[in-house]
C-alpha positions as CSV (number, residue, x, y, z in Angstrom):
1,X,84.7,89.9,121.5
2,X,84.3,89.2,125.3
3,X,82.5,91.3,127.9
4,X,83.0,90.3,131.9
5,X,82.0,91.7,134.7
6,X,82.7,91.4,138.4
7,X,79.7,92.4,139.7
8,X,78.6,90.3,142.7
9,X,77.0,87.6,141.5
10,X,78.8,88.2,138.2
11,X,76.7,85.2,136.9
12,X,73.8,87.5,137.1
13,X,75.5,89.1,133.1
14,X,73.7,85.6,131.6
15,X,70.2,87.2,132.6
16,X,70.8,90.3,131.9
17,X,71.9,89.0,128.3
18,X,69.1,86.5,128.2
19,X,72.2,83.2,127.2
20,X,72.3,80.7,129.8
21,X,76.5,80.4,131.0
22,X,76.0,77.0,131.4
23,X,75.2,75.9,127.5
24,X,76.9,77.5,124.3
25,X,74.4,78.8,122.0
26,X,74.0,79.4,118.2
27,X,72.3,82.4,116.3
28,X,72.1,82.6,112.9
29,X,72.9,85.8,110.6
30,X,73.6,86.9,107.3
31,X,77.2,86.5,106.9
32,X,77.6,82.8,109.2
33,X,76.9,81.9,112.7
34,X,77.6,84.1,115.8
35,X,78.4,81.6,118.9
36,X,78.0,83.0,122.2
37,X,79.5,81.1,125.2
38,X,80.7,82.0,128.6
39,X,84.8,80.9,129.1
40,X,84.3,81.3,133.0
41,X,81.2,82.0,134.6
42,X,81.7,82.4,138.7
43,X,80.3,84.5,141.4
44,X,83.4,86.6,141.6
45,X,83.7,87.3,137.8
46,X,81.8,86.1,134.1
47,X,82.6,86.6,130.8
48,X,80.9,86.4,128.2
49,X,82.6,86.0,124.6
50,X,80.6,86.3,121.3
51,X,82.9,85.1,118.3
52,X,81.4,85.0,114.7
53,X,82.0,82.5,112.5
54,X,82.2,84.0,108.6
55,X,80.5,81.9,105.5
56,X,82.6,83.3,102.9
57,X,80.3,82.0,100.3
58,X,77.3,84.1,102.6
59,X,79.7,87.4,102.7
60,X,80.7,87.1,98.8
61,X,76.8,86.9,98.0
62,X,75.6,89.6,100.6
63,X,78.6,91.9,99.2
64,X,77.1,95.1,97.5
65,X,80.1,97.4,97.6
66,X,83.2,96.1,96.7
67,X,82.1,95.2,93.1
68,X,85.5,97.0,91.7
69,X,87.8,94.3,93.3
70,X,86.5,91.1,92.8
71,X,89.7,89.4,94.9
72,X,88.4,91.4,97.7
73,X,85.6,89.3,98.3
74,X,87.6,86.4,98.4
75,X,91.1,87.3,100.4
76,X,90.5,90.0,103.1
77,X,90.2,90.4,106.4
78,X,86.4,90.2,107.5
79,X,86.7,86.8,109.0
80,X,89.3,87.6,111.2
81,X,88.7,91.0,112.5
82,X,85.6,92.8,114.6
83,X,83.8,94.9,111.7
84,X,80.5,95.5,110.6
85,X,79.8,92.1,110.5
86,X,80.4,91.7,114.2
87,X,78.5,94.7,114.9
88,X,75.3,92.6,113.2
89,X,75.7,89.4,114.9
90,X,76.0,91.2,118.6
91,X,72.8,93.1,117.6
92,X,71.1,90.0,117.1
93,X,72.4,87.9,119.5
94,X,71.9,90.6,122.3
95,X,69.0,92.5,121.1
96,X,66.6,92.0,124.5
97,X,69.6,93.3,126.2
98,X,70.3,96.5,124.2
99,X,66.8,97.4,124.6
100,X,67.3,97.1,128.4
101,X,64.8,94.1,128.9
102,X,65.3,91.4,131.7
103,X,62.3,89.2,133.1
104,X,64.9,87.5,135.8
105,X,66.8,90.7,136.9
106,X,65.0,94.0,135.9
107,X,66.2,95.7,139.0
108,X,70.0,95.5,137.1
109,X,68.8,97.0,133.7
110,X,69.1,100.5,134.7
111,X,72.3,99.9,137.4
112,X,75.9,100.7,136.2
113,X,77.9,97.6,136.3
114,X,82.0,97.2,136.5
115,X,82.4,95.8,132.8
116,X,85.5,95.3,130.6
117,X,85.3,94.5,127.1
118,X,88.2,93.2,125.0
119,X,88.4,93.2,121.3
120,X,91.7,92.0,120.2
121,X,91.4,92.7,116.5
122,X,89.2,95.6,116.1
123,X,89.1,97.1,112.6
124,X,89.8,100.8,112.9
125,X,90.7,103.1,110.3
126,X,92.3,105.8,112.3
127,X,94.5,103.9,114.5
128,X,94.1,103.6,118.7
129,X,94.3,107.1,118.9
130,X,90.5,107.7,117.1
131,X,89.6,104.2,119.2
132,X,90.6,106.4,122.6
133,X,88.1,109.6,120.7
134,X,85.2,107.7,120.7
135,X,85.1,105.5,124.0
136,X,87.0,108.0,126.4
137,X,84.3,110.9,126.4
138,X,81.8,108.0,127.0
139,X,83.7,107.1,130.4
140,X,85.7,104.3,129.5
141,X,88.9,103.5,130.6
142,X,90.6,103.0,127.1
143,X,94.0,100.6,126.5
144,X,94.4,100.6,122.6
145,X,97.6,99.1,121.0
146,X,98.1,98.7,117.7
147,X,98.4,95.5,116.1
148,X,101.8,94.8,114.4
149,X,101.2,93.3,110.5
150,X,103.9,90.6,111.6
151,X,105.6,90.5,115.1
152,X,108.5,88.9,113.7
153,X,109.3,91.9,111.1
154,X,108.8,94.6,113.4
155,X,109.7,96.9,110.3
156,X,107.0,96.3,108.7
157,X,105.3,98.6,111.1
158,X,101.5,98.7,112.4
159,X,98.6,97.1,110.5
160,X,95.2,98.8,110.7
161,X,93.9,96.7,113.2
162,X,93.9,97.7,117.2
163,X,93.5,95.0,120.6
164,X,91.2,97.7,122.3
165,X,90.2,97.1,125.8
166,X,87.8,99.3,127.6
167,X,87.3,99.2,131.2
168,X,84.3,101.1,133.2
169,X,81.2,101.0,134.9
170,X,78.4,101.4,132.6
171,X,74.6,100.0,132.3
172,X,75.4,97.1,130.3
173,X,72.7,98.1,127.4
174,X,74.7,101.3,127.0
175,X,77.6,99.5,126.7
176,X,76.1,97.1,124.5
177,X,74.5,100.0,122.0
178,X,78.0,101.9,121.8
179,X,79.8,99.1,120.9
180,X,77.2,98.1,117.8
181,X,77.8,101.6,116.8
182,X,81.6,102.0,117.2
183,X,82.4,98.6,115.3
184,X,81.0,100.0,112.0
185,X,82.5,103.0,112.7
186,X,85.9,102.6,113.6
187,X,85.9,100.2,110.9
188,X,84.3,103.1,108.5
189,X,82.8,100.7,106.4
190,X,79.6,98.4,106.3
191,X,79.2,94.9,104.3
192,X,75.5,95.8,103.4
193,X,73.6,98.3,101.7
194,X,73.1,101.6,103.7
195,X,69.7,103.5,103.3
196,X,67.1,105.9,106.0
197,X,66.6,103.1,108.3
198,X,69.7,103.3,108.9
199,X,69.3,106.5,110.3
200,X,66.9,105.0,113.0
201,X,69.3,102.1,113.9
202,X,71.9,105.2,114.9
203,X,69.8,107.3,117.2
204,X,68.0,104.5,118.7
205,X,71.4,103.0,119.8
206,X,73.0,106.3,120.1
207,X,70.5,107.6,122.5
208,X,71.7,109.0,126.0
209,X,75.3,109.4,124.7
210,X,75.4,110.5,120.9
211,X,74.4,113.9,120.6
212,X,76.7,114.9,123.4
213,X,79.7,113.4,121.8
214,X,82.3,115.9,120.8
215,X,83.0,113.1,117.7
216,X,79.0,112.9,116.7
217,X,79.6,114.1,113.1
218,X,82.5,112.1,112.4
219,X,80.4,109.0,114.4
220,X,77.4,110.1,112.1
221,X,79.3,110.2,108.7
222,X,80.7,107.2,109.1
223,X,78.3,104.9,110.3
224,X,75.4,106.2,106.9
225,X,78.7,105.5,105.0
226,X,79.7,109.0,104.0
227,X,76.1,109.6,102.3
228,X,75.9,113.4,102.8
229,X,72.1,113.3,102.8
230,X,71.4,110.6,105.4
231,X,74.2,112.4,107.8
232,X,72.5,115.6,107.4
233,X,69.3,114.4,108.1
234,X,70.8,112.4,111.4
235,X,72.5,115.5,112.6
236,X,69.2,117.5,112.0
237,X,67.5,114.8,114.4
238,X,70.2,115.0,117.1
239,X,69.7,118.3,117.1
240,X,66.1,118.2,117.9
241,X,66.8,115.7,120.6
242,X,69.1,117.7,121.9
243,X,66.7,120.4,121.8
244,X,70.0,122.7,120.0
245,X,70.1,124.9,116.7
246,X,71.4,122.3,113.7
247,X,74.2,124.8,113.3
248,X,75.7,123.4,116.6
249,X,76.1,120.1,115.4
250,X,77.0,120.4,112.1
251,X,79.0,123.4,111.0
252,X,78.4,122.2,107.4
253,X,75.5,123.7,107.3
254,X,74.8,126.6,105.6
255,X,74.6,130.1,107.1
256,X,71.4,130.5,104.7
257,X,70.1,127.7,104.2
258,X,67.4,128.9,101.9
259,X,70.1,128.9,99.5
260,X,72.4,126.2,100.3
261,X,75.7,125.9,98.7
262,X,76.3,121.9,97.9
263,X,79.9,121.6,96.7
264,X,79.9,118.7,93.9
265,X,81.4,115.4,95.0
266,X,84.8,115.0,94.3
267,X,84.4,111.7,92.6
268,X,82.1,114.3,89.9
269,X,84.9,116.9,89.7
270,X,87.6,113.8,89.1
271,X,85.6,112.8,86.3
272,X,85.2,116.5,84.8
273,X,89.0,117.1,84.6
274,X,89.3,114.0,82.3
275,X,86.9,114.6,80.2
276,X,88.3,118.5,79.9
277,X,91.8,117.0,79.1
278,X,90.5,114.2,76.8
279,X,88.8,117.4,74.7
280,X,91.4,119.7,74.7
281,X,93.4,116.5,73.4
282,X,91.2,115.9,70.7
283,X,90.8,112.3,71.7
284,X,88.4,110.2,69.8
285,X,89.6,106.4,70.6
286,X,89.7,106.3,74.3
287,X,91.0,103.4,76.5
288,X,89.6,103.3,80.2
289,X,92.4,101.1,81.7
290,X,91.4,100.0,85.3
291,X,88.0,100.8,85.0
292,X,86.6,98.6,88.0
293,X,82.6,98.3,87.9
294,X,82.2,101.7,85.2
295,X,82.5,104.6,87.3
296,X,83.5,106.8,84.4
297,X,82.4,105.2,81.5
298,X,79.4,106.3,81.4
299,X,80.8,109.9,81.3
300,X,83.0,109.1,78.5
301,X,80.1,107.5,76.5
302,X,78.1,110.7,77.0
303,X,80.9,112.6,75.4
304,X,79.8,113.4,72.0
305,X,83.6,114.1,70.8
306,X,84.2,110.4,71.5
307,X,83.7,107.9,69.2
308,X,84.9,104.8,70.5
309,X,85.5,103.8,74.4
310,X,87.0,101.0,75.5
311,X,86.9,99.5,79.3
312,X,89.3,97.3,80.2
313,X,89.8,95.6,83.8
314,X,91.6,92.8,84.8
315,X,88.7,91.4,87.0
316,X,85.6,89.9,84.7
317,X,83.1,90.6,87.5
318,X,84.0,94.0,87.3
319,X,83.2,93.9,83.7
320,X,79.9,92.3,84.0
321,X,78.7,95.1,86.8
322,X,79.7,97.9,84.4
323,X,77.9,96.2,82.0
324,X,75.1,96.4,83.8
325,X,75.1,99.6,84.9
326,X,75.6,100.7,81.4
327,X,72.7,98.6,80.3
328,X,74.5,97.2,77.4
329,X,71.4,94.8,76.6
330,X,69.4,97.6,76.1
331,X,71.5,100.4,74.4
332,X,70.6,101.4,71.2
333,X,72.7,99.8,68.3
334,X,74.2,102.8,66.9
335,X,75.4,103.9,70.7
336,X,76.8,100.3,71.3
337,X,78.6,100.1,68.7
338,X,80.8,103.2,70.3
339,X,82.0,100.7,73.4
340,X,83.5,97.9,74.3
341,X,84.7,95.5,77.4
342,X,88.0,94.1,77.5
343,X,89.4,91.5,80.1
344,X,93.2,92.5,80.3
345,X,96.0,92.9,83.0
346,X,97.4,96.3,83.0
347,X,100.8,94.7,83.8
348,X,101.5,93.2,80.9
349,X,101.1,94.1,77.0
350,X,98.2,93.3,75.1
351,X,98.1,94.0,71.3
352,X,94.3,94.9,71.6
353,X,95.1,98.3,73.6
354,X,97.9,99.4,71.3
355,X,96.9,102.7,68.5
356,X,94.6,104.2,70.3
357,X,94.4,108.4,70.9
358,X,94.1,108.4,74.9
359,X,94.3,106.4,77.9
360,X,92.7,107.1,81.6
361,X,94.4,105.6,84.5
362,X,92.1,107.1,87.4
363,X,92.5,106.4,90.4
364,X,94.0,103.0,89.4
365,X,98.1,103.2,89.6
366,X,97.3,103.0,94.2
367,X,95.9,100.0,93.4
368,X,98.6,98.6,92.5
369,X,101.8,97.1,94.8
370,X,104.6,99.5,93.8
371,X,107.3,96.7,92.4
372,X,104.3,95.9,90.2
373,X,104.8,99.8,88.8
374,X,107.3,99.4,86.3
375,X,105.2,96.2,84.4
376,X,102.7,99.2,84.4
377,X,104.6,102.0,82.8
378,X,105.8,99.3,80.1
379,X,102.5,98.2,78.9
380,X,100.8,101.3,79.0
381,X,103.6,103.9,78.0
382,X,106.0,101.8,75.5
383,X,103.7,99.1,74.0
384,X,100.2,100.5,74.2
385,X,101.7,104.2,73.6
386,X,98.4,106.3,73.2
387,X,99.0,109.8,72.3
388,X,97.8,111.1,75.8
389,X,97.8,109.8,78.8
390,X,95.8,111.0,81.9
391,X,96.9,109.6,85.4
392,X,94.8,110.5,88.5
393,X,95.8,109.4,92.5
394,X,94.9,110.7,95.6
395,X,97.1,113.4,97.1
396,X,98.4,111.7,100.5
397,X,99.2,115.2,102.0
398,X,95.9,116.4,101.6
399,X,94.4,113.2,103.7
400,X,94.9,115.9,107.1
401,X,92.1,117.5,105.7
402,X,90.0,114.5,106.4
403,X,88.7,113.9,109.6
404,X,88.1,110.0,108.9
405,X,92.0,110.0,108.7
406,X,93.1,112.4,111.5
407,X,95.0,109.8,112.8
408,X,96.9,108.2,109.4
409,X,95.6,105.4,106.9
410,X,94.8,105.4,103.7
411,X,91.6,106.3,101.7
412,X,90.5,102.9,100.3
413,X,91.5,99.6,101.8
414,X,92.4,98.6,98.9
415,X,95.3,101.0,98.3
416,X,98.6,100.1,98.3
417,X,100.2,103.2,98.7
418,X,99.6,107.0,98.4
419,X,101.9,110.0,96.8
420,X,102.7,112.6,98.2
421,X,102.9,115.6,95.1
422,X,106.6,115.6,95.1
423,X,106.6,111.3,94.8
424,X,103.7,112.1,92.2
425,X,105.8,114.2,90.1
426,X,109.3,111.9,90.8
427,X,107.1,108.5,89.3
428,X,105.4,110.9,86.7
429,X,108.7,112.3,85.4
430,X,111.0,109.2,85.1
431,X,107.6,107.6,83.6
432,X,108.0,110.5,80.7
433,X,111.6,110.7,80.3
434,X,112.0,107.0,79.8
435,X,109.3,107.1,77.4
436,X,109.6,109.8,75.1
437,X,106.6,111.8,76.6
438,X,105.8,115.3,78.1
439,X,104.2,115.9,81.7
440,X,102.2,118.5,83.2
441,X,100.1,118.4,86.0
442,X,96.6,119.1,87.5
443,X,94.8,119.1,91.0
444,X,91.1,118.9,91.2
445,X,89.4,119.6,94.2
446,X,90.0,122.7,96.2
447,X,94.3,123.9,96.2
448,X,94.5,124.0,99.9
449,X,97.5,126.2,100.3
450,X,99.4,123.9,103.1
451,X,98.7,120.9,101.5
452,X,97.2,120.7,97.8
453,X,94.0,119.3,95.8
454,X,92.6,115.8,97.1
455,X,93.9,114.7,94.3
456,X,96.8,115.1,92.0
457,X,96.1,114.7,88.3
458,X,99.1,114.3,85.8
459,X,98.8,114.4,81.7
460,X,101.3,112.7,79.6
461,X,101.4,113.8,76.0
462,X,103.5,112.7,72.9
463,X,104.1,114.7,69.7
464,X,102.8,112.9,67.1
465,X,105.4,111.3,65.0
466,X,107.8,111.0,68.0
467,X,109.5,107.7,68.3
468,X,108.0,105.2,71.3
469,X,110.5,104.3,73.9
470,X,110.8,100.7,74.3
């Protein structure tokens, strides 16, 4: 990131910022080393430019929420682009200036400055159009362009990332404080664990400018990573700030909130439609193929109707986090002996999966890089051949719904596409025809009548008896 100014001396930014232009300096964080140094420092016009430079050892050890994809921590895009992680480093490195402190100059703490800022690979999950929603109603002047994924494939179309440049005059601890906000948010994701405090570090920077942006709940969601309970009790602050009735600020909120009406995560509801189709199955061997760091196993070991499950990922640390949270040390004999972990590839057959009554692909098959489909429907559908089968994906044309996505992208980083319900139902059918199976299909999550559940569920089914379909 660089920040110049033209203000006359313009040299007068490396007070302000407390970094001497004439010397590069070092600070340490978390994640690596953020190196601030001025690339022209003149009367007429200094910039300042803060580049961080990522440990990857230091990111894979700090990483608490990506547990799921092991690869993730390893090949990504966190040393390249402005996230979170930059966000940190420019808190530290500039911390006397967000708080508005200068010894040398305090006569320019509180005066607007001409500034421009230029990020040229800003992580932002919404495109440059939600870049332009959060800086334009603070008085920038916003140019964001979309980043191509490869210049020389123009077909490939636009990657995720935006070169955002702002221009305006602004007191430069303003500007400092909504740019630590904005790069966590635009990104909509944070590389370390979110709790209250959290809550303090966003009003504090957001003071003066949040609770009069017309984007403050999205900006408040996103930044306490979704949590529903940290966001409400941001938005409750704001609104005393403000000095405004709650309602105003989040229209979430109950009309009586004596009796508050908390709908159940959609994650929970996911996870209730399985286990309703693995019952009305009569499943008692259950294979939980994809199943990442245990989200569901626990569920399905809570079932009393099943009596064996069986994870299986392709990523060992995943398997050693679900073990965890499962406490297998500690289980009691007769309830271990009910599950076990398996280290297997989904794309290709394994003789250990095959004879089982049901399989759960949820939320898995988007994971997955569509040539790589096929390989999936073999092992899973011809040689594995449970009885049922119970697919879940997100429903792309319900992602509208979702303010986080107003302007395109998909729901996880990790996905490599999204269905719409008719592509749901094209893959789902050919999957069932080739393979000797019957389809029918589920939403959970409200039926929005324009567009359909969050998510799409569909259950494969085979008489028993019928012949597999190589």
């Amino acid at each position: 990131m660089t920040l110049s100014t033209t203000h006359r001396p313009a040299t007068d930014l490396g007070f302000l910022l407390h970094k001497n232009p004439a010397r590069a300096q070092q600070v340490e964080v978390s994640t690596g080393t953020a190196h601030v140094f001025y690339p022209e420092a003149t009367d007429e016009r200094c910039t300042v430019a803060l580049l961080l430079e990522v440990d990857p050892i230091a990111l894979v050890r700090g990483n608490r929420g990506n547990e799921g994809f092991a690869l993730g921590q390893h090949v990504n895009d966190r040393p390249y682009a402005a996230s979170s992680l930059l966000a940190v480093a420019l808190g530290k490195a500039f911390a006397s200036a967000r708080r508005g402190v200068s010894k040398e100059r305090p006569d320019l703490v509180d005066q607007a400055l001409p500034l421009e800022v230029h990020l040229p690979a800003l992580s932002c999950r919404g495109g440059a159009e939600l870049a332009e929603r959060f800086f334009a109603p603070l008085g920038w002047q916003v140019e964001a362009r979309a980043v191509p994924l490869d210049e020389q494939f123009p077909e490939w179309g636009d990657s995720r990332h935006v070169d955002l440049r702002l221009r305006g005059t602004q007191r430069l601890a303003d500007a400092i404080n909504q740019l630590y906000v904005a790069l966590p948010v635009l990104d909509d994701a944070k590389h370390y664990w979110v709790s209250t405090d959290e809550i303090d570090k966003l009003l504090r920077a957001g003071s003066g400018w949040l609770a009069g942006h017309p984007d403050r709940e999205l900006i408040t969601q996103r930044y306490l990573a979704h949590q529903r309970a940290l966001s409400g009790q941001a938005m409750a602050r704001l609104a005393e700030v403000d000095d405004a009735d709650v309602d105003t600020f989040d229209d979430a909120v109950a009309a009586t909130p004596e009796v508050p009406e908390r709908p159940a995560p959609l994650a929970q509801l996911r996870q209730g439609a399985v286990l309703a189709v693995l019952r009305a199955a009569g499943a008692h061997r259950v294979l939980d193929l994809g199943c990442g760091s245990g989200a569901l196993l626990p569920a399905l070991l809570a079932e009393p109707s099943l009596t064996e499950v069986v994870g299986v990922d392709v990523s060992s640390r995943a398997l050693e986090v679900a073990a965890r949270r499962l406490r297998l040390d500690r289980m009691p004999e007769r309830q271990r002996a009910r599950i076990s972990l398996l280290q297997s590839a989904l794309t290709y057959t394994d003789a250990r999966l095959a004879g089982y009554d049901a399989a759960v692909l949820m939320e898995v098959v988007e994971h997955l890089d569509p040539d790589r489909l096929p390989a999936l429907e073999h092992a899973v559908f011809a040689a594995a051949a449970p009885s049922t089968v119970v697919v879940t994906t997100p429903n792309a044309e319900h992602n509208v719904r979702y303010p986080a996505l107003a302007g395109g992208g998909l729901r996880h980083r990790d996905h490599r596409f999204e269905w719409t319900r008719a592509e749901f139902a094209e893959w789902a059918d050919g999957v069932a025809a080739r393979r000797g199976y019957a389809v029918r299909y589920l939403g959970v999550g409200g039926d929005d009548p324009e567009v359909g559940p969050p998510t799409q569920v569909a259950v494969f089914t085979r008489a028993a008896g019928q012949e597999v379909a190589a």
